[in-house]
C-alpha positions as CSV (number, residue, x, y, z in Angstrom):
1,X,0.0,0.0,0.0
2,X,1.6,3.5,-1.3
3,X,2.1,6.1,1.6
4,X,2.5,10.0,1.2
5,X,5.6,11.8,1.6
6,X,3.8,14.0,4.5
7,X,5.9,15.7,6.7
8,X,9.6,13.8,5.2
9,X,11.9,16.0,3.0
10,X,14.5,15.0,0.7
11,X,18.0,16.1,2.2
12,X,20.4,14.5,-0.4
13,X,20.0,12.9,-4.3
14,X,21.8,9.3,-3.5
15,X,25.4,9.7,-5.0
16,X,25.7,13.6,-3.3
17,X,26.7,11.8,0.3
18,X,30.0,10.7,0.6
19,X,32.3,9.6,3.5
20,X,32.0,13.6,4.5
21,X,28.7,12.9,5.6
22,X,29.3,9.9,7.7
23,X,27.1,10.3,11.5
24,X,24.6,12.4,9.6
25,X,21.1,11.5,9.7
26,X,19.6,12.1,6.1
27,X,16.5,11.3,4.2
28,X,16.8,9.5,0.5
29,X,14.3,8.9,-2.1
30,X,14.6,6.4,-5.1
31,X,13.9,3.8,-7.2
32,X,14.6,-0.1,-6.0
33,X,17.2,-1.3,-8.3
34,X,17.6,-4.7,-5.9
35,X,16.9,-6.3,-2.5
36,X,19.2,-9.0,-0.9
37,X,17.0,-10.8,2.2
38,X,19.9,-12.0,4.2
39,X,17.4,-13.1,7.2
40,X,18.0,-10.8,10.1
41,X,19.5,-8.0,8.0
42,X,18.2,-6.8,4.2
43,X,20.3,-5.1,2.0
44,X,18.5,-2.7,-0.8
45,X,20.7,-0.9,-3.6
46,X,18.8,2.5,-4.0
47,X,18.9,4.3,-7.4
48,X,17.9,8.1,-8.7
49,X,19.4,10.1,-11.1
50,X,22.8,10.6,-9.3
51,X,23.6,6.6,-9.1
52,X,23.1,4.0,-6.4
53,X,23.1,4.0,-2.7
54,X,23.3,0.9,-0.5
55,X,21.1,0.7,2.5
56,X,20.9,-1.4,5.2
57,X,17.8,-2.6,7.6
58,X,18.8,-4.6,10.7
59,X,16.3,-5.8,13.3
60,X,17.1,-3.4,16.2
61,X,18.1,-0.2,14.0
62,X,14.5,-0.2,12.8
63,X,11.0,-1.0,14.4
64,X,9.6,-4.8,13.4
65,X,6.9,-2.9,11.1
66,X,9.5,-1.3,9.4
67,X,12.1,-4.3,8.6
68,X,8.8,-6.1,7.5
69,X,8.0,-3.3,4.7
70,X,12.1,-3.8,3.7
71,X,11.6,-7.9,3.0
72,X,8.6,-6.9,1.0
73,X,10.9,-4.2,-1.5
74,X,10.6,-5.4,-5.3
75,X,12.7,-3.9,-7.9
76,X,11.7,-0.2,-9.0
77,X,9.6,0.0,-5.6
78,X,9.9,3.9,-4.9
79,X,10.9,4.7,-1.3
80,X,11.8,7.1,1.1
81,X,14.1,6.2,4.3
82,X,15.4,7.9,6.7
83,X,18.9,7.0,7.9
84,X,22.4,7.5,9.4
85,X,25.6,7.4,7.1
86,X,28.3,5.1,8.2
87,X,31.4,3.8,6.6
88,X,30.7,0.1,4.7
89,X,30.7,-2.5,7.0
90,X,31.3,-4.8,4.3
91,X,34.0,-4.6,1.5
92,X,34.8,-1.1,-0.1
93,X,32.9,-0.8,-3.5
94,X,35.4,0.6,-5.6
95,X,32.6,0.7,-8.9
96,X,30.5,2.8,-7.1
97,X,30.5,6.7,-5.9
98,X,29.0,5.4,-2.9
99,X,31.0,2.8,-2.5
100,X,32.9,3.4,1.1
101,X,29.2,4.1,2.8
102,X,25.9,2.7,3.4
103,X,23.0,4.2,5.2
104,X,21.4,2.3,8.5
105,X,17.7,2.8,8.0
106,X,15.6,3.9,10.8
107,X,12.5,4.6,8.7
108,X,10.9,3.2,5.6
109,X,7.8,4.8,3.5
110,X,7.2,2.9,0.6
111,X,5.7,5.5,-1.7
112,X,4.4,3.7,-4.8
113,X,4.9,0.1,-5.8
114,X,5.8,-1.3,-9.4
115,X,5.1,-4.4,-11.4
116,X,7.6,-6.3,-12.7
117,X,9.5,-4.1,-15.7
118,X,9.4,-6.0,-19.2
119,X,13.2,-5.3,-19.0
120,X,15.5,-5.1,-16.5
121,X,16.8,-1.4,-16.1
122,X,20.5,-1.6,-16.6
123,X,23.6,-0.4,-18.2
124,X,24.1,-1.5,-21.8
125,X,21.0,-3.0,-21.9
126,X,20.8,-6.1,-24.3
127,X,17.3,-5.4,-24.8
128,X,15.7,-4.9,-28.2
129,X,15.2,-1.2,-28.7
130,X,11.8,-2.1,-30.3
131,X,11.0,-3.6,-27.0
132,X,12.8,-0.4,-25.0
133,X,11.5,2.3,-27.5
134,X,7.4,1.1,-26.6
135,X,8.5,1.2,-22.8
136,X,10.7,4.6,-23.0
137,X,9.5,6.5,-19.7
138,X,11.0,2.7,-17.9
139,X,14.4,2.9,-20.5
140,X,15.4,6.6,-20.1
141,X,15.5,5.3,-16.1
142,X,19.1,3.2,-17.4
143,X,22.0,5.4,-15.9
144,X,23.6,5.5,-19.4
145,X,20.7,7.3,-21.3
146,X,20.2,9.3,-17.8
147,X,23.9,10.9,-18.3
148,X,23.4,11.1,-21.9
149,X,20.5,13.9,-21.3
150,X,22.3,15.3,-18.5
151,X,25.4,15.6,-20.5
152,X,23.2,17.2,-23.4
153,X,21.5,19.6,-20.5
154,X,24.7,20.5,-19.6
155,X,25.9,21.8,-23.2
156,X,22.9,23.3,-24.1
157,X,23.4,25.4,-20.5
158,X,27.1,26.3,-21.4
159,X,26.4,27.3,-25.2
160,X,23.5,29.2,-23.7
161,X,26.0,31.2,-21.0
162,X,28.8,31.2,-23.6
163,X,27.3,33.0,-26.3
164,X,25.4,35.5,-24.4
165,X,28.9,36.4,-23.4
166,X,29.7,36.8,-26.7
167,X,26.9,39.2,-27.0
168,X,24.4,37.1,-28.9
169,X,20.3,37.4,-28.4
170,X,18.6,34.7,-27.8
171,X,15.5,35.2,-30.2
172,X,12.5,32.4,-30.8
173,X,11.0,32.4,-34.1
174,X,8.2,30.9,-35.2
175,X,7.2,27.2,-36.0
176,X,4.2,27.8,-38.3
177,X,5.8,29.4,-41.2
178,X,5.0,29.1,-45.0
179,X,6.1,25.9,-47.3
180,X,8.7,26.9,-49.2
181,X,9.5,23.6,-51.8
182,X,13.4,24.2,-52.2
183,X,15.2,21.6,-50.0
184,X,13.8,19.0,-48.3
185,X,10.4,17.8,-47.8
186,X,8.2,19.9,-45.1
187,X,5.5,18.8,-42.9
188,X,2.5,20.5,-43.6
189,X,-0.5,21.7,-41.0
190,X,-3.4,22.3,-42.4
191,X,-4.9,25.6,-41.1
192,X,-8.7,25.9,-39.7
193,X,-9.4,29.5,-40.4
194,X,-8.5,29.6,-43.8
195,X,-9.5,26.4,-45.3
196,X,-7.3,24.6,-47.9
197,X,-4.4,26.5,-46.8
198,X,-1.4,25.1,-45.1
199,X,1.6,26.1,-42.5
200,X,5.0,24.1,-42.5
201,X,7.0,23.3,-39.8
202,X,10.4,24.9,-40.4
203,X,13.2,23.1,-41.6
204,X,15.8,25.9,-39.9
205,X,14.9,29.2,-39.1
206,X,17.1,30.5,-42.2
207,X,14.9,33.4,-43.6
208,X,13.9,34.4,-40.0
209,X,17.4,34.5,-38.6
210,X,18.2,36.6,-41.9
211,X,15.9,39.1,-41.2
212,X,16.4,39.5,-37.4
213,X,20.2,40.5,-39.3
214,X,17.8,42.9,-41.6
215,X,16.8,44.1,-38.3
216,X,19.7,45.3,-36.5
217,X,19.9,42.5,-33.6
218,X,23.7,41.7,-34.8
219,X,24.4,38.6,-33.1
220,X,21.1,35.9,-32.4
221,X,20.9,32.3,-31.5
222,X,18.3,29.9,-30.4
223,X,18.4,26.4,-29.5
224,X,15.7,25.3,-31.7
225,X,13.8,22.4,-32.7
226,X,13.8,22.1,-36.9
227,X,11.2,19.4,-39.0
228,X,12.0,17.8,-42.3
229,X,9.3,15.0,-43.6
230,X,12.7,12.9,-45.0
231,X,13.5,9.1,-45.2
232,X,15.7,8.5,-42.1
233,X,19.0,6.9,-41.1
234,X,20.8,6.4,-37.8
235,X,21.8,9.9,-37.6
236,X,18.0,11.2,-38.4
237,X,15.2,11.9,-37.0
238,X,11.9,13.6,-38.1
239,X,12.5,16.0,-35.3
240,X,16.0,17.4,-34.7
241,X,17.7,20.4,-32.8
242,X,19.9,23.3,-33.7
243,X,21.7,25.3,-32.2
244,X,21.2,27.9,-34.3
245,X,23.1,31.3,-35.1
246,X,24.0,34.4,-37.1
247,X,26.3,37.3,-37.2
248,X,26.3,40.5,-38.6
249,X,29.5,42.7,-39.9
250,X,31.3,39.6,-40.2
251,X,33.2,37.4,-42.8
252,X,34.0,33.5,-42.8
253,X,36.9,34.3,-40.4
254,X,34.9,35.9,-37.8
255,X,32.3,32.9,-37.8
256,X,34.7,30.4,-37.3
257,X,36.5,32.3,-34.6
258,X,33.4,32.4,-32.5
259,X,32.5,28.5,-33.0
260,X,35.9,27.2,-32.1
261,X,35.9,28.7,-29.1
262,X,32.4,27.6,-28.1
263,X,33.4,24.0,-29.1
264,X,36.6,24.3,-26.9
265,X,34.5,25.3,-24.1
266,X,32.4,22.7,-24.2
267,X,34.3,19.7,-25.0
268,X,36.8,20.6,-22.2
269,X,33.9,21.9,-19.2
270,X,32.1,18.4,-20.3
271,X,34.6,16.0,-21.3
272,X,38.0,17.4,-19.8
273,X,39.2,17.2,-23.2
274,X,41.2,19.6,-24.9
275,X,40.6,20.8,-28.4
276,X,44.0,22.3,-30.2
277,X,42.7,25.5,-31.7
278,X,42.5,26.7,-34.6
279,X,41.1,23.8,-36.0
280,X,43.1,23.1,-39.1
281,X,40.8,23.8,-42.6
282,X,40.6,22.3,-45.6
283,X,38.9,22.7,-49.3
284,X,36.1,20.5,-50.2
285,X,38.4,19.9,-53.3
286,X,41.3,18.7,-50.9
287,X,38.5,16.9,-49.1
288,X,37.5,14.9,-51.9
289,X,40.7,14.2,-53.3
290,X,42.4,12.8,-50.6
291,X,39.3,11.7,-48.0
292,X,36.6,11.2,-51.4
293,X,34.3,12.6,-48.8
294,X,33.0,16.6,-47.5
295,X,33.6,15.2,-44.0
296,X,36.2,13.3,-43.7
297,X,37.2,11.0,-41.1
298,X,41.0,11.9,-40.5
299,X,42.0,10.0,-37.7
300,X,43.1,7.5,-40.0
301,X,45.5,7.5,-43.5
302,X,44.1,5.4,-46.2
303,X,44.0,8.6,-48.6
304,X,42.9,8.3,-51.9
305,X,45.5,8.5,-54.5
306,X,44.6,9.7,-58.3
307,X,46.8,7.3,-60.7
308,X,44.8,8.6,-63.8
309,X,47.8,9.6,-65.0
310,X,50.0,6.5,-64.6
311,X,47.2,4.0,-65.9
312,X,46.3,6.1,-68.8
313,X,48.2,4.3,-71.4
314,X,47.2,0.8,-70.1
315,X,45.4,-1.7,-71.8
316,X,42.9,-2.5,-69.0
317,X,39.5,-1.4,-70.9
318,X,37.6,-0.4,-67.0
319,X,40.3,2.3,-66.9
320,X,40.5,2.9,-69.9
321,X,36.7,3.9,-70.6
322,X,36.7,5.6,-67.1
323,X,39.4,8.0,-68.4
324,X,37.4,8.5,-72.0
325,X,34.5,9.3,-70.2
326,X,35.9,12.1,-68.4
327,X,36.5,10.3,-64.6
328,X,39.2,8.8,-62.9
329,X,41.4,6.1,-61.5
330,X,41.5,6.6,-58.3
331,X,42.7,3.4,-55.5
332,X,43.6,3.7,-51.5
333,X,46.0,1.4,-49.8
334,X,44.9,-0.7,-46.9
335,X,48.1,-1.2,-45.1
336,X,49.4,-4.9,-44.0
337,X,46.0,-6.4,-45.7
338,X,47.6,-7.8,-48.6
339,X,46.6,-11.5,-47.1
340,X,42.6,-10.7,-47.0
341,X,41.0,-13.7,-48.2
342,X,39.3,-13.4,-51.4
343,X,36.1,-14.3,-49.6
344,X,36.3,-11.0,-47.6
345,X,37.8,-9.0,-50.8
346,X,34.5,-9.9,-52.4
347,X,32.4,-8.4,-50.0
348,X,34.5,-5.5,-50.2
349,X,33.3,-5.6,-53.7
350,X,29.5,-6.1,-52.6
351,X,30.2,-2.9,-50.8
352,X,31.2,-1.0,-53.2
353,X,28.4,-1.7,-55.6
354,X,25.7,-0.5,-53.1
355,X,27.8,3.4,-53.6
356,X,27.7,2.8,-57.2
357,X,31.0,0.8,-58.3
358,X,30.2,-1.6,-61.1
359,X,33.0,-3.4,-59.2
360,X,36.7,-3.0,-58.0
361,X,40.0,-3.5,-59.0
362,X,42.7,-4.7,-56.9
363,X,46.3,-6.1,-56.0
364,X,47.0,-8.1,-53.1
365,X,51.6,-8.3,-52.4
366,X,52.0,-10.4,-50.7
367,X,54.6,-11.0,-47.7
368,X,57.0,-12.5,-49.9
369,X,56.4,-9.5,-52.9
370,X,54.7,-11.8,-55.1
371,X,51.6,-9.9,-56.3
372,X,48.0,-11.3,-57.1
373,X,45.8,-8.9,-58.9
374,X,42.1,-9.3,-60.5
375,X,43.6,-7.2,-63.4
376,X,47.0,-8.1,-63.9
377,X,47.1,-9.9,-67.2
378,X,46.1,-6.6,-68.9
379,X,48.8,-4.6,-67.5
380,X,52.6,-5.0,-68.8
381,X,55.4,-5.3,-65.8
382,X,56.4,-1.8,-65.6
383,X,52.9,-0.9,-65.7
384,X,52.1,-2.4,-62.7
385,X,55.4,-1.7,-61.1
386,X,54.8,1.8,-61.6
387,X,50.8,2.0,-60.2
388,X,52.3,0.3,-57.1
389,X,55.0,2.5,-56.8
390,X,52.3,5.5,-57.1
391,X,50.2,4.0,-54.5
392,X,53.1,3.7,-51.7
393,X,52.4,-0.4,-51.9
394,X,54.8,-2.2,-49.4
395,X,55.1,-6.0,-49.2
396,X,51.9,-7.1,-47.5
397,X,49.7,-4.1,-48.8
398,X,46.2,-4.3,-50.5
399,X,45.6,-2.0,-52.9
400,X,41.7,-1.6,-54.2
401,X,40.6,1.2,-57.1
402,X,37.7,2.5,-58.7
403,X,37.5,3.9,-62.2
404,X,34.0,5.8,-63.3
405,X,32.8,9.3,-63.0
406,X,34.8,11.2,-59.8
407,X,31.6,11.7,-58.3
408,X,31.4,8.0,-57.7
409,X,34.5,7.2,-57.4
410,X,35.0,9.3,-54.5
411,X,32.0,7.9,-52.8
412,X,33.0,4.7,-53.7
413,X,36.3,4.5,-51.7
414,X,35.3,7.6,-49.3
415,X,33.0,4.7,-48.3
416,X,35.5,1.8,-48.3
417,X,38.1,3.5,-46.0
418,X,35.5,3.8,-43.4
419,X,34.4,0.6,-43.8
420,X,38.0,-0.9,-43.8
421,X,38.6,1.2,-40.8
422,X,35.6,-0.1,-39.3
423,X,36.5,-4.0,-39.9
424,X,40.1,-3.1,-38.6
425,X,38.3,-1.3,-35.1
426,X,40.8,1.3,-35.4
427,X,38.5,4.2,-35.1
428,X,39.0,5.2,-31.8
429,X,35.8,7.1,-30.1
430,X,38.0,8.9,-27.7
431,X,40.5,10.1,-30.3
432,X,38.1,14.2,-31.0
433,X,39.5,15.1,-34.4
434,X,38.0,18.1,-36.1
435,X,37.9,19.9,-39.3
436,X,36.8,22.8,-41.2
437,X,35.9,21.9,-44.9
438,X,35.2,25.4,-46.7
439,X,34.8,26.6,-50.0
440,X,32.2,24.3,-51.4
441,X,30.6,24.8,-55.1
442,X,28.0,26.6,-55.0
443,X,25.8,24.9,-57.0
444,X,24.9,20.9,-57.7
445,X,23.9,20.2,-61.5
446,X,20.1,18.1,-60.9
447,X,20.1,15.5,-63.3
448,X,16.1,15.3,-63.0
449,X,14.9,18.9,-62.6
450,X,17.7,19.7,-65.2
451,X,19.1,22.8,-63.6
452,X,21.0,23.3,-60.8
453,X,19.9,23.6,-57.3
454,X,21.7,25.2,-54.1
455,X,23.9,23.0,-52.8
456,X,23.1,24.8,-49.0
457,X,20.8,27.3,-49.8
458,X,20.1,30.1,-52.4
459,X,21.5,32.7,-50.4
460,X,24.8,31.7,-49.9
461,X,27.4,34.1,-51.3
462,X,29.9,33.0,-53.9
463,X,33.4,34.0,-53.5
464,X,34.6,37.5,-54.5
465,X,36.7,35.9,-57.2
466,X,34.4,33.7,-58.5
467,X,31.2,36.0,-58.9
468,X,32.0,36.3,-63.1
469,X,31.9,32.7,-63.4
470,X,28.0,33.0,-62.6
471,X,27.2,33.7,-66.5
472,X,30.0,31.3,-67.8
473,X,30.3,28.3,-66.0
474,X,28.4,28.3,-63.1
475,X,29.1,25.0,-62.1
476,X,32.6,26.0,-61.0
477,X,31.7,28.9,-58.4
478,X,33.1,28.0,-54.9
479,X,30.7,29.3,-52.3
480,X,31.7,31.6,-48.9
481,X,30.0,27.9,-47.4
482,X,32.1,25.6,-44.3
483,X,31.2,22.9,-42.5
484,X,32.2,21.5,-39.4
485,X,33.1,18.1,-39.1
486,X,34.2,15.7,-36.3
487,X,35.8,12.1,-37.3
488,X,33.7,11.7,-40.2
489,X,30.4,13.5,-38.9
490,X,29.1,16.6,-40.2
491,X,28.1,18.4,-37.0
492,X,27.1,22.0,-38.4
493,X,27.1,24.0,-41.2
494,X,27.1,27.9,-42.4
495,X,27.5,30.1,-45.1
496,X,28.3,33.8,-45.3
497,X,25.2,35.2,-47.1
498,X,24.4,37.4,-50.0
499,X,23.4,40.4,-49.1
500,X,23.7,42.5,-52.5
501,X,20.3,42.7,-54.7
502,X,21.9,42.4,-57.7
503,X,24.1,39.1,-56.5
504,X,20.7,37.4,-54.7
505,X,18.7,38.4,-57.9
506,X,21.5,36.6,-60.0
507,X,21.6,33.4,-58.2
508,X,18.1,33.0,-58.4
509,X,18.4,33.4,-62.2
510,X,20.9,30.6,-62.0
511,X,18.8,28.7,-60.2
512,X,15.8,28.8,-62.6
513,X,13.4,30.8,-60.8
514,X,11.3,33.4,-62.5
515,X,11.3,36.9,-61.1
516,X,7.2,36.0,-59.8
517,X,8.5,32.6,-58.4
518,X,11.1,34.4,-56.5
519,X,8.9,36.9,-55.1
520,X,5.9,34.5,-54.5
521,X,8.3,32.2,-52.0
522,X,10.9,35.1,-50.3
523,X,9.3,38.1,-50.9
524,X,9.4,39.0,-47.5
525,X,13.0,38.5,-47.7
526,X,13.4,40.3,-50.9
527,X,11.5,43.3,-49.6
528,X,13.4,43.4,-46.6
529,X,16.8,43.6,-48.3
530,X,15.7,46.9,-50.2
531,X,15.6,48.7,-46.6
532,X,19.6,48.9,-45.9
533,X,20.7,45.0,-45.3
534,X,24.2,44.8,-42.7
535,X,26.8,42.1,-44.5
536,X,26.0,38.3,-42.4
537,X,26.9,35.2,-42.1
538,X,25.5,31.9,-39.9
539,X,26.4,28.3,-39.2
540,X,23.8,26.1,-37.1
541,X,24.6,22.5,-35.4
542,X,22.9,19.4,-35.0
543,X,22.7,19.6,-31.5
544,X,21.9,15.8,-31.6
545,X,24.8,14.7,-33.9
546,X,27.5,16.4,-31.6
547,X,25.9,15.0,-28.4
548,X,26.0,11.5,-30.0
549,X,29.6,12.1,-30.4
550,X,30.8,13.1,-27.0
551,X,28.6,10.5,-25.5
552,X,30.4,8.3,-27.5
553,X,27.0,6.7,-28.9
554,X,25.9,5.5,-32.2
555,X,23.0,6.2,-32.8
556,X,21.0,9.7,-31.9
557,X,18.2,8.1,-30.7
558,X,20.5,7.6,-27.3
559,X,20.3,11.2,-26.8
560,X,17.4,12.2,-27.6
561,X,14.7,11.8,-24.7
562,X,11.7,10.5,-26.8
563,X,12.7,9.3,-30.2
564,X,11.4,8.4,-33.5
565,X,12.0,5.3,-35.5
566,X,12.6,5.0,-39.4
567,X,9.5,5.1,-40.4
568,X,9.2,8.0,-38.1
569,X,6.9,6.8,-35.6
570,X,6.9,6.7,-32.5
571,X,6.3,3.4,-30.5
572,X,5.4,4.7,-26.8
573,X,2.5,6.5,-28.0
574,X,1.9,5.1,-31.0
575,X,2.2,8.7,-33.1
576,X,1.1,9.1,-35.9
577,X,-2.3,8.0,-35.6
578,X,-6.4,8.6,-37.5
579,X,-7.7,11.2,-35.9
580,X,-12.0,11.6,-35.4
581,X,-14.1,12.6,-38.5
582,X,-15.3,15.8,-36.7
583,X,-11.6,17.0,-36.9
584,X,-11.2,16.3,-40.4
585,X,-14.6,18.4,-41.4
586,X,-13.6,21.4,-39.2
587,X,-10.1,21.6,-41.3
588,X,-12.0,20.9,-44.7
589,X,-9.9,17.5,-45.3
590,X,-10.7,14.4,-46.7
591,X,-8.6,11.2,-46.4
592,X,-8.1,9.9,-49.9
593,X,-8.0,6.0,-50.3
594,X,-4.5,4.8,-51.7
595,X,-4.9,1.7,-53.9
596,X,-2.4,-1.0,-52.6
């Protein structure tokens, strides 16, 4: 039978008393995590969001009524007790905070009781998340996921303290905004008061953190939750948050300065870890040529190499028509795997046909030098001496190339080396190594819509030097765009933005947009840059992605409190689900019947 907490008062969260505290009478409050009846004496471990807590009941310390209540405890049983600290009597716990102390109960309320949990609530649970997901409100009790949110509390607090230092506002903006069909997918709310029309959830509050800019506020941020309707991974969610920001009467410099310093503050205050500043940077041309990849994973070697040049002349018709067709040879060496059984070299191959390889070359040396290739008999002795020599192949090495477009070359064996990496477990979670990629293109050719689209976002300014290159060849214009990545991860993102008529007017030209359609979907925008617009520039970060990280999960859904899954759903309370026909009339819908 549950009793009230009338008249008791928390004094301490479990893990907050120490040896310090030892003669002091204190009152705790938790969660069972077990009981151990030893007959005359009953042990129970007591858990809350600060860890676990050993208390003891003994006949004698506590009346008969009491100890009775203690034999009955079940696991999540919440209870208060009120107790004296004293040192262990048993063996030191050195796994536990608590370890050196126990608390001799003198009075027991049990406060609620619990059924049995379809899981037991533990570290690293082996429990299916299907299975954890439908019970989440028992799951997020699991001291892993618990620190996970308080770690992510934690960084939201500091970014929130640092910044205002730094002499940002912190400004909402709204989350019923118009549909604008660039980008992504949005979800859509139908509106009540004007029939047939619709609000969308934003995808980033781009246009509105532009304007605040328009409107003198000079530095903003918001940590703010964005929507996209997409198809997910591990690394998406329906639902995500940004920590969102922008700058005025700055360059890409100035940006960067600010970020690196908020990221240093963070990963040491929460991790103790030091990040080496300035974080080196590097082109998204250098990024793809060496990492095939515009966030590259470079705690590890295993660089592309381009021997374009050295196989041109070769007889070996894959390279050959790669070359004629405007692409590239490009292989990476995997270091001492030159004795991979062909079995696993195979599956290599399966892999790389999933990014687009029709299949892949390669040459295993052997220990002794002798060398077994898949393309060897087309290839004369100094031909092949040569491409090994190019590729830095040592005795032992496997070698593996692609030849086709570079687009999918680089995605090919940007891929591999992770996956190599991966099979090799040297990626080490612990080893923080970031990166600035800048200068991206501006532009990305769409092979469907046959023009090009934004490759961020249509107001992202090209760079000075490239601006002519607009009417010629647009496809080459590097944009004022960088990234920020962390071993492989793209954790933010930001662009300096245009802020000249004449440039924005331009790029939507490029882009394919009639003056009308322009108007009809920024115009707001457009208006508000003919009223005296300060230069600015942005970058926002998944805060999800870069709690993932530090926690040193992976997968987001560990640090998110109440999750989707892929099919965006929600298993706890069952979201999305029909809603009443009364509903549907008063917002003017109709559910159309789709034919299997």
């Amino acid at each position: 039978m549950a009793e009230s907490m009338q008249g008791l008062k928390r004094s301490h969260r479990c893990a907050e008393l120490s040896k310090a505290n030892i003669g002091e009478t204190v009152t705790v409050m938790g969660w069972v995590q077990k009981n151990r009846n030893k007959g005359g004496i009953v042990f129970v471990d007591l858990r809350d969001r600060s860890g676990l807590l050993q208390i003891i009941f003994e006949n004698g310390s506590i009346d008969e009524a009491g100890f009775e209540k203690a034999g009955k405890l079940r696991s999540e049983f919440v209870i208060a007790v009120v107790g004296t600290v004293e040192a262990r009597s048993g063996a030191v716990n050195e796994n536990l905070a608590t370890g050196e102390i126990e608390i001799r109960a003198r009075e027991i309320r049990i406060l609620s009781e619990s059924e049995t949990p379809p899981f037991p609530i533990e570290e690293n649970s082996k429990t299916k998340e299907e299975l954890r997901l439908k019970y989440r409100f028992l799951d997020l009790r699991r001291p892993d996921l618990q620190r996970n949110l308080m770690m992510r509390s934690k960084a939201a607090t500091l970014t929130r303290q640092f910044l205002a230092e730094e002499g940002f506002l912190e400004i909402e903006t709204p989350m019923l905004i118009k549909s604008t069909p660039e980008g992504a997918r949005d979800y859509l709310v139908p509106s009540r008061v004007h029939p047939g029309n619709f609000y969308a959830l934003p995808q980033s509050p781009q246009i509105f953190k532009q304007l605040l800019m328009c409107s003198g506020y000079d530095r903003y941020f918001q940590i703010v939750k964005c929507f996209r309707d997409e198809d997910l991974r591990a690394d998406r969610q329906p639902e995500f948050t940004q920590i969102d920001m922008e700058l005025s009467f700055v360059d890409v410099d100035d940006v960067i300065d600010v970020n690196e310093r908020l990221l240093a503050k963070l990963f040491k205050e929460i991790l103790g870890v030091e990040v080496s500043l300035p974080i080196p940077r590097m082109t998204w041309q250098e990024a793809m040529d060496r990492f095939g990849s515009d966030k590259p994973d470079i705690r590890f070697g295993m660089e592309l190499v381009d021997v374009s040049e050295v196989v041109k002349d070769c007889e070996f018709v894959v390279f050959k028509n790669a070359l004629e067709n405007g692409g590239s040879v490009r292989g990476i060496n995997a270091k001492g795997q030159g004795a991979m059984p062909r079995k696993k070299i195979d599956k290599l191959v399966d892999f790389a046909k999933d990014f687009g390889a029709k299949g892949l070359a390669y040459i295993a040396i052997q220990e002794d030098g002798t060398v077994k290739s898949s393309f060897a008999k087309f290839m004369s002795e100094e031909e092949m001496h040569a491409l090994i020599e190019a590729m830095g192949g040592e005795n032992g090495d496997l070698l593996l190339f692609a030849a086709d477009k570079n687009k999918v070359v680089w995605d090919v064996l940007g891929n591999l080396r992770l996956e190599i990496a991966r099979q090799l477990e040297i990626l080490d979670k612990g080893d923080y190594r970031f990166l600035w990629v800048t200068e991206f293109p501006l532009l990305e050719w769409n092979e469907e819509a046959g023009r090009y689209t934004a490759m961020h976002h249509p107001f992202t300014m090209p760079m000075e030097e490239d601006l002519d290159l607009l009417d010629t060849d647009p496809g080459k214009v590097r944009a004022k765009a960088y990234d920020i990545v962390l071993n492989g991860t793209e954790l933010g993102g930001g662009s300096v933005r245009i802020f000249n008529q004449e440039i924005q007017n331009k790029m939507f030209e490029v882009l394919g947009f009639t003056r009308e359609q322009a108007e009809e979907q920024f115009g707001f925008l457009l208006s508000a840059f003919k009223y005296g617009v300060p230069p600015h520039a942005g970058l926002a970060y998944g805060l999800d992605r870069l709690i993932m990280l530090m926690a040193k999960e992976d997968s987001i859904r560990d640090v998110i409190a109440f999750p989707k899954v892929k099919d965006a759903s929600d298993l706890m309370t069952e979201a999305p689900a029909a809603v009443d026909r009364k509903q549907l009339e008063e917002l003017g819908l109709e559910i159309a019947k789709i034919e299997e």
